[in-house]
Backbone as JSON, one array per atom type, in Angstrom:
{
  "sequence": "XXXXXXXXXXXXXXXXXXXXXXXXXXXXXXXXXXXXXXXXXXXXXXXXXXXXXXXXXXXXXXXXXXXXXXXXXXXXXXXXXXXXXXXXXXXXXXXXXXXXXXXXXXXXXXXXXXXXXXXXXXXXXXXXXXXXXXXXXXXXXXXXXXXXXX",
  "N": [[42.76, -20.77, 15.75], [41.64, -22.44, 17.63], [43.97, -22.13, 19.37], [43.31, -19.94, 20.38], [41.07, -20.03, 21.87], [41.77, -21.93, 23.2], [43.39, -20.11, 25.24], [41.33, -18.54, 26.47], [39.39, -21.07, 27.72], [41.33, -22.0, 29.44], [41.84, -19.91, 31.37], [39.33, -19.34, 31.85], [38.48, -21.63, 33.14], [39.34, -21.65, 35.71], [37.81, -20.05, 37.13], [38.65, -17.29, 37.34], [38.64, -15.58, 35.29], [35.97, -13.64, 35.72], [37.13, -11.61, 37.81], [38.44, -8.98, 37.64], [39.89, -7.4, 38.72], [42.03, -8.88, 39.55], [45.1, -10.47, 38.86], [45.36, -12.4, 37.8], [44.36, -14.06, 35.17], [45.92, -12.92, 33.56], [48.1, -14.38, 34.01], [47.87, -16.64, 33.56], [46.91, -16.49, 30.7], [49.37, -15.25, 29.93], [51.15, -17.46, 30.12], [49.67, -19.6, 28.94], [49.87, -18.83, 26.02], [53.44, -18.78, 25.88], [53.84, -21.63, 26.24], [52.71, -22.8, 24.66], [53.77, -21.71, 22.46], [56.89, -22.31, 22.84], [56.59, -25.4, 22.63], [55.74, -25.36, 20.57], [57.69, -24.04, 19.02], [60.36, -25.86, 19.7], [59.79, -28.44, 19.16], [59.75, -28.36, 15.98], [62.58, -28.93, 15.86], [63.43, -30.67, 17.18], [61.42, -33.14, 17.08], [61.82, -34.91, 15.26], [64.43, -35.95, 14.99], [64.19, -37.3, 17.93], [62.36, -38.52, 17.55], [63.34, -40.92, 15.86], [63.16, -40.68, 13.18], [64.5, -39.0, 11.65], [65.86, -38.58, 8.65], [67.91, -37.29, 7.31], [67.81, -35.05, 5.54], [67.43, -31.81, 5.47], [63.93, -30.08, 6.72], [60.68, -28.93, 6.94], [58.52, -29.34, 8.88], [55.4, -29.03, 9.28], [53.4, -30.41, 10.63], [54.56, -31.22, 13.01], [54.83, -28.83, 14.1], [52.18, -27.84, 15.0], [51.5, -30.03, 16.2], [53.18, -29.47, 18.16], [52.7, -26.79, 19.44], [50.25, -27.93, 20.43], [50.83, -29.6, 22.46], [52.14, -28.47, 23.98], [50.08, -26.57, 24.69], [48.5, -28.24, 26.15], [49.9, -29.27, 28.52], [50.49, -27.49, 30.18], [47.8, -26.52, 31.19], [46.84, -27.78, 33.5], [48.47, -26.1, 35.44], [48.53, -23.75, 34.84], [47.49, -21.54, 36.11], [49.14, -21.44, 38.5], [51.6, -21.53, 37.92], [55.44, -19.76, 37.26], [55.89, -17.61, 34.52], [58.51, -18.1, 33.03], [58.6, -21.08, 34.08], [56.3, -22.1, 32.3], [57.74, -21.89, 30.08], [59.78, -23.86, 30.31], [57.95, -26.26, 30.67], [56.77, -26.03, 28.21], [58.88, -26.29, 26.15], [59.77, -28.73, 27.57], [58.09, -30.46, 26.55], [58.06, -30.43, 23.89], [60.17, -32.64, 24.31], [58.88, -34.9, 25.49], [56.81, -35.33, 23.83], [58.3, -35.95, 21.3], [59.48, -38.63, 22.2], [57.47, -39.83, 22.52], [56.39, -40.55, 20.54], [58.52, -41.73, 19.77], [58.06, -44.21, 20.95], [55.53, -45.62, 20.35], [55.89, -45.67, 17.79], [58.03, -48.29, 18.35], [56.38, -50.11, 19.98], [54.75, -50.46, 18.14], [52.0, -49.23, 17.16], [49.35, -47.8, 15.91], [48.83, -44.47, 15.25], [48.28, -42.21, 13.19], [47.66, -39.28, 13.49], [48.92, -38.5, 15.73], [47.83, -38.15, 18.23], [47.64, -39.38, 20.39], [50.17, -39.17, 21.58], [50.51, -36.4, 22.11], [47.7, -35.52, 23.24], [47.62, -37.88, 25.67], [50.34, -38.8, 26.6], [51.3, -36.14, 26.45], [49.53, -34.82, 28.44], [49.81, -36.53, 30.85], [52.49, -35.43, 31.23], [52.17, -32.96, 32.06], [50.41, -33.08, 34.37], [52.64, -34.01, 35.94], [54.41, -32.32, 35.71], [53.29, -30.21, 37.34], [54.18, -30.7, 40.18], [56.02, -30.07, 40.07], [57.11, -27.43, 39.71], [54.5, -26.02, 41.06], [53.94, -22.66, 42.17], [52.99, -22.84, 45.34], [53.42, -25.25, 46.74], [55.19, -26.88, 44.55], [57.97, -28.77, 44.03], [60.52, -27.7, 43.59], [60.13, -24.9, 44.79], [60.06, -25.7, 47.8], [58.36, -27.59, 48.4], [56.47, -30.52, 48.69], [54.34, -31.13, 46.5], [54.44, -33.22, 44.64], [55.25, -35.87, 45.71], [52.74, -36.62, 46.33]],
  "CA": [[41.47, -20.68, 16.4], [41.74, -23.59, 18.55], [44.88, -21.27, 20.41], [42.67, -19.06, 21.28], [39.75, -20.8, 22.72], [42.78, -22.29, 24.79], [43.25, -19.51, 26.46], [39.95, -18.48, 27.13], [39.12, -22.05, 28.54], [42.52, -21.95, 30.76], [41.55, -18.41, 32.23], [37.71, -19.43, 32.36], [38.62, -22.93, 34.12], [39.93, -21.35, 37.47], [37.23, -18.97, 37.32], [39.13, -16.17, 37.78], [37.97, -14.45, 34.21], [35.11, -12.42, 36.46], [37.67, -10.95, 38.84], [39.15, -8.26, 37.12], [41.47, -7.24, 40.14], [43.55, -9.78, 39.95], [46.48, -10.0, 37.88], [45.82, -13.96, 37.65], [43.36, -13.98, 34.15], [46.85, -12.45, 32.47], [49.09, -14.96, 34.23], [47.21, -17.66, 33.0], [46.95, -16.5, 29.21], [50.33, -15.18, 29.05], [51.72, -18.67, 30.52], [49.39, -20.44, 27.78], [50.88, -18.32, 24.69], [54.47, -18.66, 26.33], [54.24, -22.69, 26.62], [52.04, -23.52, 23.25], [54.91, -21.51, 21.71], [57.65, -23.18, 23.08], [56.19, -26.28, 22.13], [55.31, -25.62, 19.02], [59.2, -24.16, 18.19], [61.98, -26.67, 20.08], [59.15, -29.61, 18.25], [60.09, -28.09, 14.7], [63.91, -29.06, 15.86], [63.26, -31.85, 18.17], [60.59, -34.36, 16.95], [62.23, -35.9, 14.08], [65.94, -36.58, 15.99], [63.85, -38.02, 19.36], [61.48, -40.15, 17.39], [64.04, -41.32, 15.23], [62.38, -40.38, 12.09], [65.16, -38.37, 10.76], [66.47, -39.23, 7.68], [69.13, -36.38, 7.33], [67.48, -33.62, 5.07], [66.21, -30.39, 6.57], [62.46, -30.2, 5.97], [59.63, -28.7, 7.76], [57.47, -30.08, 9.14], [54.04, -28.18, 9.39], [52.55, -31.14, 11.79], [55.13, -31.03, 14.05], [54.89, -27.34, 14.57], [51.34, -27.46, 15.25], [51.64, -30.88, 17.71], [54.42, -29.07, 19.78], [51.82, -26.0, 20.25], [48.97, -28.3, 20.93], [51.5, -30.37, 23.57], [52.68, -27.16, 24.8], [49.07, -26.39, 25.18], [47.86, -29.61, 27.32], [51.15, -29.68, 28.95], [50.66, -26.03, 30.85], [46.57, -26.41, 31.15], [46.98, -28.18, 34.31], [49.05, -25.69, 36.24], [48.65, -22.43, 34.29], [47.34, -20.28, 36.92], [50.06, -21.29, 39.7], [53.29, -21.52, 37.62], [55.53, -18.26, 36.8], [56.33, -17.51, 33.44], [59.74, -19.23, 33.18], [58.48, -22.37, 34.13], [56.0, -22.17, 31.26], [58.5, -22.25, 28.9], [60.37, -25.36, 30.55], [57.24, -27.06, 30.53], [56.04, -25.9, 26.69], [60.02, -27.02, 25.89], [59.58, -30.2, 27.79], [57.01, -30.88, 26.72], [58.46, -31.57, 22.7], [61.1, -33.77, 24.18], [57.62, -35.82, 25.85], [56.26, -35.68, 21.68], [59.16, -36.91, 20.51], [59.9, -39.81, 23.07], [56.44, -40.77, 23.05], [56.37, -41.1, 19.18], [59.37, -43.3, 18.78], [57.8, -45.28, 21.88], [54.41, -45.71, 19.69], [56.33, -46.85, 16.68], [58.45, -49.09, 19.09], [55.18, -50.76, 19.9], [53.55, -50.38, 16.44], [50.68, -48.77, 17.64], [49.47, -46.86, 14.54], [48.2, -43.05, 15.26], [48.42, -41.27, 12.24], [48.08, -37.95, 13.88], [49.77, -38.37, 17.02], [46.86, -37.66, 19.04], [48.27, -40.4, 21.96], [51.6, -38.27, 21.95], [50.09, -35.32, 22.09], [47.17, -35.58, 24.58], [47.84, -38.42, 26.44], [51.53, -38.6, 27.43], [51.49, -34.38, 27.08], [48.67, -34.56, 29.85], [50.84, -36.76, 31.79], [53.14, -34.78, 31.49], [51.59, -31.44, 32.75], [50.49, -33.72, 35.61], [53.4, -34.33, 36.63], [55.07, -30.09, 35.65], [52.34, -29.51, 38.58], [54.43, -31.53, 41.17], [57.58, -29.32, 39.95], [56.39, -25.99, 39.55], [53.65, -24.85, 41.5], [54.48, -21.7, 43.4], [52.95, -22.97, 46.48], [53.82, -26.42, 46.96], [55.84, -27.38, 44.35], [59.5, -29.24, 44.35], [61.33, -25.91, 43.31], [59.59, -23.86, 45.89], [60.47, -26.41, 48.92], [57.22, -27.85, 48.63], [56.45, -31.72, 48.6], [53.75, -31.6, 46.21], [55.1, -34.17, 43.85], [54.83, -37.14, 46.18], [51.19, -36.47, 46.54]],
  "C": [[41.46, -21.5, 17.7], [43.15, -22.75, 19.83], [44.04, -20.5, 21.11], [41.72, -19.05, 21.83], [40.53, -21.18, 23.59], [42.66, -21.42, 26.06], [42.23, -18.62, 27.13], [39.59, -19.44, 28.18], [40.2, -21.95, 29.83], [42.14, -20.6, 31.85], [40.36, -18.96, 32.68], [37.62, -20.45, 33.08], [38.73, -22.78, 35.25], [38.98, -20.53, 37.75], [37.44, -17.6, 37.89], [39.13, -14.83, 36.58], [37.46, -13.55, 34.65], [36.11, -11.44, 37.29], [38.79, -10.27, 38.18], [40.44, -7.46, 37.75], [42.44, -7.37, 40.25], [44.08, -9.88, 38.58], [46.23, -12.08, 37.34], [45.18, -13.98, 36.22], [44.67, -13.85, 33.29], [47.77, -13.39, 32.71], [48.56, -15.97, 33.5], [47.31, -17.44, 31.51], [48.81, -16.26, 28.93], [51.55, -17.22, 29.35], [51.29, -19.77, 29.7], [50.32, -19.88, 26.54], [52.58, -18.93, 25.21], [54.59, -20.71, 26.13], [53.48, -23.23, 25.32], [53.03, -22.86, 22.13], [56.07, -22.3, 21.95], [57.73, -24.64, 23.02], [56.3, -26.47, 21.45], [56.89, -25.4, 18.19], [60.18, -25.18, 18.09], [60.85, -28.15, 19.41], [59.15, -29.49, 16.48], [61.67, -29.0, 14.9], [63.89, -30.25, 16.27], [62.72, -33.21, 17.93], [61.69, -35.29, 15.98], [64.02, -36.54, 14.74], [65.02, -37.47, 17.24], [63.2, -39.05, 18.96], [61.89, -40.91, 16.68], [62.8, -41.77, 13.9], [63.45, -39.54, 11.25], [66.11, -38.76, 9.52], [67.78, -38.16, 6.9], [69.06, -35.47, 6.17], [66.57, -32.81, 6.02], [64.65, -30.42, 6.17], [61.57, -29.51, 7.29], [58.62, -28.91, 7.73], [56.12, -29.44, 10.22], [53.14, -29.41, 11.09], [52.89, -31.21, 12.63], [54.96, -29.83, 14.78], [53.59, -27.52, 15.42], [50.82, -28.91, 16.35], [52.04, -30.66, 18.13], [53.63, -28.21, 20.05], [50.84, -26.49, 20.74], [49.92, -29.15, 22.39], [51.97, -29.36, 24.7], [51.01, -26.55, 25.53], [48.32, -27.23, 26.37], [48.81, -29.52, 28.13], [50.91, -28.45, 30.03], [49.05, -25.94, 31.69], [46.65, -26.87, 32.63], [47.59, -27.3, 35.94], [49.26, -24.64, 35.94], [48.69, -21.52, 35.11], [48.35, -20.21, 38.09], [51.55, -21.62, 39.0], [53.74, -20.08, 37.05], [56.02, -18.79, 35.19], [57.57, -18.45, 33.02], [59.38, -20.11, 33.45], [57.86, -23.1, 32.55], [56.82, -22.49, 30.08], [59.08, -23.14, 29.15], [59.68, -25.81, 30.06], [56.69, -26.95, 29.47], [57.35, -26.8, 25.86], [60.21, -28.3, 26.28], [59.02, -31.25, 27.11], [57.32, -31.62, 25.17], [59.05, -32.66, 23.24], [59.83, -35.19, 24.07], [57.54, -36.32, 24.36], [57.0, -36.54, 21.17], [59.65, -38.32, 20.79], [58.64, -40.37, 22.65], [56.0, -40.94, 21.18], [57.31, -42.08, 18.98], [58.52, -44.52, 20.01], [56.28, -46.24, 21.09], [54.94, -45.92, 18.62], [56.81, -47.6, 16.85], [56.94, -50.4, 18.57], [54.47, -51.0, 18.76], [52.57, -50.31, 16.82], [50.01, -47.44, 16.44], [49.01, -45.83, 15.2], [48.78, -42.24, 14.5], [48.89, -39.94, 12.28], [48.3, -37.6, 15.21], [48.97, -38.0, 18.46], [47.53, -37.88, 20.43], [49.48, -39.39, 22.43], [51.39, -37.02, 22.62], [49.21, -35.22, 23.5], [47.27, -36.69, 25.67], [48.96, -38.22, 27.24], [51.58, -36.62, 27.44], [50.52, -34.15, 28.39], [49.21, -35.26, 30.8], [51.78, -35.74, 32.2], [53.13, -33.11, 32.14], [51.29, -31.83, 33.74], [51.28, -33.37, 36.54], [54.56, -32.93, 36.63], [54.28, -29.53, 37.35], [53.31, -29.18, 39.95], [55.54, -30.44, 41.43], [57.85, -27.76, 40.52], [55.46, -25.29, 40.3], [53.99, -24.06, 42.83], [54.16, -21.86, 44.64], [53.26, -24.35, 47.29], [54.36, -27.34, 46.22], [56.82, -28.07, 44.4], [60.3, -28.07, 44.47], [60.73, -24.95, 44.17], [59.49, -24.53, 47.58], [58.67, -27.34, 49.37], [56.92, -29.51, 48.37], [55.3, -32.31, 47.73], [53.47, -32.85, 45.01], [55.03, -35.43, 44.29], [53.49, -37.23, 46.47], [50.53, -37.09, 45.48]]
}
């Protein structure tokens, strides 16, 4: 449920929902699905090796799945409507490593959060921040664009 209010809000944020014309309303949703997936998969594989939590049986882990799509989700929200597809998925894939770093860094510290909220929206909204700088087709780094030191 909460996925799909995402991409409502991400489309309805730029206000480009009304303008049926444009092709941007689809770039925007399919660039949410595309990066709250990729989140949510390479953070099934990822979290438990990065936050050094693994204790060396396989197991799945239902919370992980559904903090790598919510990280993948915050992580893309920022720059949905001006990144292409392919980036999306860097930045939904990035975006576990972020989860997983920023969990062992929060048990480092002993900072309790139960349900990873800090990992999740904080450093993942950093981190879409800073996807902006990389990624966006008009003044990104990757498109010769300097918007990264800005």
């Amino acid at each position: 449920m909460l996925w799909i209010c995402w991409l409502f809000f991400n489309a309805g944020s730029t206000a480009q929902m009304a303008e049926l014309n444009d092709m941007e309303p689809d770039l925007i949703m399919m660039n949410t699905i595309i990066a709250g997936s990729a989140g949510g998969f390479f953070s099934v594989y990822l979290k438990h090796p990065l936050a050094g939590t693994w204790d060396g049986k396989q197991r799945y882990d239902v919370g992980a799945l559904c903090n790598g799509i919510l990280i993948g989700l915050v992580s893309i929200t920022a720059g949905c409507n001006n990144v292409e597809p392919w980036a999306a998925l860097i930045i939904g894939a990035l975006a576990s490593v972020v989860y997983g770093l920023a969990i062992r860094l929060m048990r480092k510290l002993k900072i309790d959060d139960p349900v990873e909220a800090s990992a999740v929206h904080g450093f993942g909204g950093i981190w879409g921040l800073f996807v902006v700088g990389l990624f966006d087709r008009d003044e990104g780094v990757f498109y010769g664009g300097g918007q990264l030191g800005i």
